[in-house]
C-alpha positions in Angstrom: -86.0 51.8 117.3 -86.0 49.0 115.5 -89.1 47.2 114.3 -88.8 43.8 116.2 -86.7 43.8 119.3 -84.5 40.8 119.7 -86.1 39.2 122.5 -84.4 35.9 122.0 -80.8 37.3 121.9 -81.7 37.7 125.6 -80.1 35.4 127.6 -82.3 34.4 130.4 -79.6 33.2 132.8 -77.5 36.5 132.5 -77.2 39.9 134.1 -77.1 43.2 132.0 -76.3 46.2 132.5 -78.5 49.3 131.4 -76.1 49.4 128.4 -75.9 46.2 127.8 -79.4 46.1 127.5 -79.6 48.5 125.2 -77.2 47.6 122.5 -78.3 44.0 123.2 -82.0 44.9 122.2 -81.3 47.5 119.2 -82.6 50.0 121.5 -81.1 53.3 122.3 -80.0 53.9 126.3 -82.6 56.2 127.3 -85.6 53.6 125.7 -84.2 51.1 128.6 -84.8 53.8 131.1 -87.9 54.6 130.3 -88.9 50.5 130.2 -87.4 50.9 134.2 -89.8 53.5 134.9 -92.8 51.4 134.0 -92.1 48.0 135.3 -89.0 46.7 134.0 -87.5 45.3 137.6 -83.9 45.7 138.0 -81.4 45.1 141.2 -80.8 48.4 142.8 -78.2 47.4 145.8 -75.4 47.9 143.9 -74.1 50.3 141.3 -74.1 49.9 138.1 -77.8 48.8 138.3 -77.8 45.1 136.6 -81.1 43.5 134.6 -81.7 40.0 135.4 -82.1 38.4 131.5 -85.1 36.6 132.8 -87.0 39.5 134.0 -86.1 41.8 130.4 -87.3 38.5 128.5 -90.4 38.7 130.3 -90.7 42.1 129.8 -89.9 42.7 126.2 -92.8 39.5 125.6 -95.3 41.3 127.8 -95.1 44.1 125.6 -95.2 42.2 122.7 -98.4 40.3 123.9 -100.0 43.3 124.2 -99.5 45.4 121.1 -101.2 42.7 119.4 -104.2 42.8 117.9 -106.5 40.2 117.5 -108.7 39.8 114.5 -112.2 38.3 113.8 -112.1 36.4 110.7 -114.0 38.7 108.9 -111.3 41.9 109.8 -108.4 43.0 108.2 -106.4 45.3 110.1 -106.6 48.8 109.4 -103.2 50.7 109.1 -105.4 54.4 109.4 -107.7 53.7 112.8 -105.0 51.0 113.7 -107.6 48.3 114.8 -109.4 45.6 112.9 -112.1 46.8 110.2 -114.4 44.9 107.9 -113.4 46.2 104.5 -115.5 48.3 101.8 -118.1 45.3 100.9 -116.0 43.0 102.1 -113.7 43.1 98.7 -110.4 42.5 99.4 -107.0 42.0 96.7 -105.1 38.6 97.4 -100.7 39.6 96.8 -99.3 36.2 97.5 -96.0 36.9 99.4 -94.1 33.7 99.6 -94.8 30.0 98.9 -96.6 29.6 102.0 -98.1 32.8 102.7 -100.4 35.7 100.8 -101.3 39.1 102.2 -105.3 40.1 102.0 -105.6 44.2 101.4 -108.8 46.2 101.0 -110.3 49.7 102.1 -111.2 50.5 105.5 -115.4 50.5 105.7 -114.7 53.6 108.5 -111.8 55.4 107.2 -110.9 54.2 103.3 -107.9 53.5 104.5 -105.6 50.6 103.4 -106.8 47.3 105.1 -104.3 44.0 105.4 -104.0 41.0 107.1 -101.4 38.0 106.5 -102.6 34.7 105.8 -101.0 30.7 105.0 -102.4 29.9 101.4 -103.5 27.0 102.6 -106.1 29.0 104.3 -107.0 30.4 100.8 -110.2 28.8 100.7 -111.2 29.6 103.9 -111.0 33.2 103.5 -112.2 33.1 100.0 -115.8 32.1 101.9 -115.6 35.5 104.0 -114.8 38.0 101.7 -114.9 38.1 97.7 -111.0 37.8 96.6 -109.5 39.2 93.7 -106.3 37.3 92.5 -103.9 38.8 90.7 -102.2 36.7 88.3 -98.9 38.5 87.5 -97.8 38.4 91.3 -97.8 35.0 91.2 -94.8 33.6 93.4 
């Protein structure tokens, strides 16, 4: 399955068929049945069952909505408990990604588990107030 589904390939004005679904969302056939079984509508008075685009839009975003997980700004997320944990003394390593944006790790306080969270640069400072960065000079983008 892939990581992110392609929710805006869906064309909300269209019907889809169960396989058309499928290949249209990166997803394998059986994923689609099992997204019927717990809510996804679809239009059952005639064969071949059809998805309305609007209601597997809707669908695929309520999902999305919902895995995510909201962090206070003194959290990072932890990959081992899978929820948002303060790390170890509140120490975390800044790996600047792109121009605009650097990734904060640390160890989880509960687990000692790796800790991340993405963040804008601009928001450097910000952070650098919560916890006590360490920048690395040599990953400089």
């Amino acid at each position: 399955m892939p990581k992110h589904l392609a929710i805006r390939s869906v064309k909300t004005s269209r019907t889809y068929t169960i396989e058309e679904a499928a290949e249209l969302t990166g997803v394998s056939i059986g994923t689609v049945r099992s997204w019927v079984k717990v809510g996804l509508p679809i239009m059952t008075t005639k064969r071949p069952f059809l998805i309305l685009g609007d209601a597997l839009r809707n669908f695929l975003q309520d999902r999305r909505a919902k895995s995510k997980t909201p962090l206070q700004a003194d959290q990072l997320y932890c990959l081992g408990c899978k929820a948002g944990r303060h790390p170890r003394g509140l120490l975390a390593d800044v790996h600047f990604q792109t121009a605009k944006t650097a990734r904060l790790t640390g160890l989880c306080d509960t687990c000692g588990a790796t800790c991340n969270r993405m963040i804008s640069r601009a928001k450097l400072d910000h952070f650098a107030k919560i916890f006590d960065l360490a920048f690395n000079a040599a990953n400089e983008a």
